[in-house]
Every structure is written in C-alpha cells, then in structure tokens.
C-alpha positions as CSV (number, residue, x, y, z in Angstrom):
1,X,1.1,-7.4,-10.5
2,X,-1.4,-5.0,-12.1
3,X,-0.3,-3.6,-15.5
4,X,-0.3,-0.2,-16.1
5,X,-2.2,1.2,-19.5
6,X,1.7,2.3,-20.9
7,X,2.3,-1.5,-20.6
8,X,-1.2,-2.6,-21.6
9,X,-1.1,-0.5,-24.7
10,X,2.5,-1.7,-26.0
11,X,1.7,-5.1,-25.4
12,X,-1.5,-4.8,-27.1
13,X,-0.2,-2.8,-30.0
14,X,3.0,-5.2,-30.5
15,X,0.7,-8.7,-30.0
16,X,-1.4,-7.5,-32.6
17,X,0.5,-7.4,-35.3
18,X,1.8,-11.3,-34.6
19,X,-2.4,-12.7,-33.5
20,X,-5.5,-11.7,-33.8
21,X,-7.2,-8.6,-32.2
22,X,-9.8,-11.0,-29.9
23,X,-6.5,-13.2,-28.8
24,X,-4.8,-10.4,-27.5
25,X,-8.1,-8.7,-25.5
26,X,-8.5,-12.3,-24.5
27,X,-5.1,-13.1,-22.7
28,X,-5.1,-9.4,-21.3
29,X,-7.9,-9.7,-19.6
30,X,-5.6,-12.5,-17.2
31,X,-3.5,-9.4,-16.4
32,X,-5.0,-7.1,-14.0
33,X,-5.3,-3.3,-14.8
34,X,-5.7,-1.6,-11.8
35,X,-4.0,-3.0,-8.1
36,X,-7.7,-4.0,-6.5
37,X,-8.0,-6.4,-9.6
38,X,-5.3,-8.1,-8.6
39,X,-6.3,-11.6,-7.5
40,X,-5.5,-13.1,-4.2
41,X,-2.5,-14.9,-3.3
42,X,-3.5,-18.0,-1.1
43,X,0.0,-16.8,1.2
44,X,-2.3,-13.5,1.7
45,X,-5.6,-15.3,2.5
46,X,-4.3,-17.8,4.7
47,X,-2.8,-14.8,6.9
48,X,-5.9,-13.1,7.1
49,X,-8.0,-16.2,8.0
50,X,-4.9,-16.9,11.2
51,X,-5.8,-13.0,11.9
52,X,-9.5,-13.6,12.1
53,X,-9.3,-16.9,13.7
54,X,-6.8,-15.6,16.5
55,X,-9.6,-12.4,17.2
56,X,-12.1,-15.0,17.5
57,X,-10.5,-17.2,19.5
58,X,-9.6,-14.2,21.8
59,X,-13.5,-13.5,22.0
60,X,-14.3,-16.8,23.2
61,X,-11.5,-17.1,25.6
62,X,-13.2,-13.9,27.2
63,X,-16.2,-15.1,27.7
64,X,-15.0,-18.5,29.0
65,X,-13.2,-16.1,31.7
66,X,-16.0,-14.5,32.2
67,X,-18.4,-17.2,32.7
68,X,-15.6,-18.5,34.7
69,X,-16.0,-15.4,37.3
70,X,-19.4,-15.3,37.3
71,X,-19.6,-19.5,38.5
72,X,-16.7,-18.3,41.2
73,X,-19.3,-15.5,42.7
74,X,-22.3,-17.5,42.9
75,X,-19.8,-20.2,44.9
76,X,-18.6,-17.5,47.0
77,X,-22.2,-16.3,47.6
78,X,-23.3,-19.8,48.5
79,X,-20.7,-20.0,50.8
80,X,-21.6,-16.8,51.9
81,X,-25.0,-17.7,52.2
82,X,-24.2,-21.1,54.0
83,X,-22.2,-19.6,56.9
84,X,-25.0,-16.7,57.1
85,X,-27.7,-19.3,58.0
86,X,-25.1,-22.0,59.9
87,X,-24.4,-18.9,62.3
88,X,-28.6,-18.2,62.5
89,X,-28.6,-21.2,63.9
90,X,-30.8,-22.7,60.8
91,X,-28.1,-25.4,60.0
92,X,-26.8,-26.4,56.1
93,X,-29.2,-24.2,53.9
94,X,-29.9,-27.2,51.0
C-alpha cells in the first residue's frame, strides 16, 4: 500500500524526534510513495503468468488445428488424385 505524502510527512516528522534523520529516510524508502511503486505480490504475478501461458497455449493449439487441416487436404487431394488417374486407366499413381 503506497503511502500518501500526509502520511509520509507525519511519520517522518514524529520518527524523527525518537532516531536519527538518515534512519527514518532509510526505512521510508521500504514504503512505496506513489501506487506504481508498489511492488509485486507473487498472488498478482502468478495470475498474470496463468493469463499469458493460457494465450499461448491457445496460439499453439491453433496452429496444431491448422496444420491439422492442411495434412487432411493434401489426404483428400491424394485421394483425389488417386481416383482421378485409377479412372484414366493409369492404375495406383505411387
């Protein structure tokens, strides 16, 4: 949770007269100032990386499919091709 400069000031101001100046800067800086400082939780990036993972896995089951219906036209186009040249009269073509 970011702090916001109300909270960073009274904390600063009241820690100061109980430690040194430098111990104070030093723990605040462990406190985030604005939101996008805020560090990420591992909850957080281990959602992302199932997001990511799922798109990717999506991608490559596509183009599984699709290599899969591109082998199923060149058998249908051999068989094609095979009763084409039975019915010439020229016999199995391989």
């Amino acid at each position: 949770m970011a702090l916001s400069s109300r909270s960073r000031a009274a904390i600063y101001t009241g820690l100061s007269e109980l430690i040194e100046e430098d111990a104070v800067e030093d723990m605040l800086t462990n406190f985030p100032a604005r939101e996008v400082d805020e560090p990420v939780t591992r909850d957080f990036l281990d959602a992302r990386l199932a997001e990511v993972e799922a798109r990717i896995i999506g991608r490559v089951d596509q183009r599984f499919a699709a290599v899969d219906e591109v082998r199923r036209y060149r058998q249908r186009f051999a068989a094609i091709d095979e009763a084409v040249f039975r019915h010439a009269g020229f016999g199995a073509c391989r």
